[in-house]
N, C-alpha and C positions, 0 to 999 in steps of 0.2 A: 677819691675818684675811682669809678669801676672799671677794669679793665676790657675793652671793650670785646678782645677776642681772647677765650681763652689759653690761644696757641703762641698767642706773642710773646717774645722772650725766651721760647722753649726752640731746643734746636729741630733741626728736621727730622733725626732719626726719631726726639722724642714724639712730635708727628706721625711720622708712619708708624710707629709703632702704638700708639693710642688709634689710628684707624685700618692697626691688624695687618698693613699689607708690609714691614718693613722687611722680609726676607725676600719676598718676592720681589721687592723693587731691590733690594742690594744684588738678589740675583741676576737682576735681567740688567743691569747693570753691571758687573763683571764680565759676564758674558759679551757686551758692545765693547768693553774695553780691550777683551782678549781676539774681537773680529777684528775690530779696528788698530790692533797691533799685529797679524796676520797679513793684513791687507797692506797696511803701511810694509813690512819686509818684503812682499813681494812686490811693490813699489819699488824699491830699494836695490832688490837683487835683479829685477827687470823679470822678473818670473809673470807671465801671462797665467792667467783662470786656468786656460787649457794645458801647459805644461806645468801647472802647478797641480793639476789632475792627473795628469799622466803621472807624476811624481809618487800621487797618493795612490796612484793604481785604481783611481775610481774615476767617476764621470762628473764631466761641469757641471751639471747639476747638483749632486751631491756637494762639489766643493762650493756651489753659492747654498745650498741650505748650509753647512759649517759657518763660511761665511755672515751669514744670518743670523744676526742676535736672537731674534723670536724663534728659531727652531733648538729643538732640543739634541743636542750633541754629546758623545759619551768622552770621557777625557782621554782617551786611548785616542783617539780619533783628534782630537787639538793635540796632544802629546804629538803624536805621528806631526801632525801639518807643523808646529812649533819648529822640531826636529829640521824639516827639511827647509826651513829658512833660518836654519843656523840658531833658534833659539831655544831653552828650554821654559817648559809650562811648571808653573811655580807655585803650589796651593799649599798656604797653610793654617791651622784652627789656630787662633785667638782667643 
């Protein structure tokens, strides 16, 4: 019997990586995880947009593009925001 697709049985990464986007999608998914663990501490510590910009010495604006998976952010700049909700930003090659 033929199988009918030839992606069944194969995991996801092997997926993305046969249709070339697998870096981009691990990226942009790290990046929602590391917003979405930002945004949870300042949930947590009751830290507002706006005092959590005054913290970073920038403006809400800036802190909802950080906040924003889809904008590009330099890790000095998560480093800093991590920092001031008590956590550190953690990267390492595998």
């Amino acid at each position: 019997m033929n199988n009918p697709s030839p992606h069944l049985g194969s995991s996801l990464d092997d997926f993305l990586r046969e249709e070339g986007i697998f870096e981009q999608t691990r990226n942009q998914a790290v990046k929602e995880v590391i917003a979405w663990q930002l945004a949870q501490a300042m949930r947590e510590q009751s830290l507002s947009k706006t005092r959590m910009a005054e913290l970073l010495q920038t403006s809400r604006s800036q802190l909802d593009r950080l906040l924003d998976p889809t904008s590009d952010v330099t890790l000095s700049t998560l480093e800093r925001a991590a920092s001031l909700v008590g956590r550190k930003l953690s990267i390492t090659l595998v």
